[in-house]
N, C-alpha and C positions, 0 to 999 in steps of 0.2 A: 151796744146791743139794744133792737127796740123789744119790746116785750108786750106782748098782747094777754092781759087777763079773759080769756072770753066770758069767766063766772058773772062777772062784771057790767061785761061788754050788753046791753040794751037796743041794740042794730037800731040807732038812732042815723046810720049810714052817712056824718058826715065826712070822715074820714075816707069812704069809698068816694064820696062823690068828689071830694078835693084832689085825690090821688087814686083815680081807680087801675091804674098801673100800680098801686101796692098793697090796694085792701079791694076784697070782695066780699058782697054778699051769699051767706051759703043758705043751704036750708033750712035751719032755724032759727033764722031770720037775725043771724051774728054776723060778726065780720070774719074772716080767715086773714093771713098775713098771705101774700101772693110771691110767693118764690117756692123752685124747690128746694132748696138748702131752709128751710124751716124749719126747725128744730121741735116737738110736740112732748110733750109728756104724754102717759099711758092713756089717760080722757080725754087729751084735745082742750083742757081747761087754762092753758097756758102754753103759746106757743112764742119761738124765741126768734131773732134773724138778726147775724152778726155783718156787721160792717165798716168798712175802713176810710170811706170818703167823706172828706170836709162836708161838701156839697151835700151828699145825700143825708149826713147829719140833719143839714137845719132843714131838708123837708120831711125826717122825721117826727122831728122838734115841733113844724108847723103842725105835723097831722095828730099829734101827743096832746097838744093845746087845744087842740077843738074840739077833744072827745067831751062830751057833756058830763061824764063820770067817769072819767078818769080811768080807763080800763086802758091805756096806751102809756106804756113808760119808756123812758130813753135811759140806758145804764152803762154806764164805764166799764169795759169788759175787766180792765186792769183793777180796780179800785172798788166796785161794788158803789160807787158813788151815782146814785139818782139823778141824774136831772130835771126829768120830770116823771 
């Protein structure tokens, strides 16, 4: 599961610009997670987006690692375990 804190999130946009096929910039100048199967809580302060391929793991992973502050988590849907 990647996990998008937007409380966080600073729309430092490098994550858009690595992978703008998975993150956009919206109007307040944050990132959105770009799918519809996007999971949101009630404010939009946390949105989720579950996935099962090897592959798009580590371009999560890469886009996780470049967030300047850390608003971008990768989580084991089984286990609750963090990656990043």
């Amino acid at each position: 599961v990647v996990r998008l804190d937007r409380k966080t999130c600073i729309g430092a946009a490098i994550c858009s610009t690595m992978s703008p096929e998975r993150w956009k910039i919206v109007e307040d100048g944050k990132v959105d997670i770009l799918s519809k199967d996007t999971k949101k809580n009630a404010d939009n302060s946390i949105q989720e987006y579950e996935f099962d391929d090897e592959d798009e793991l580590k371009k999560w992973l890469e886009d996780a690692r470049v967030c300047p502050v850390i608003a971008i988590h990768v989580v084991k849907k089984e286990t609750g375990e963090q990656l990043i």
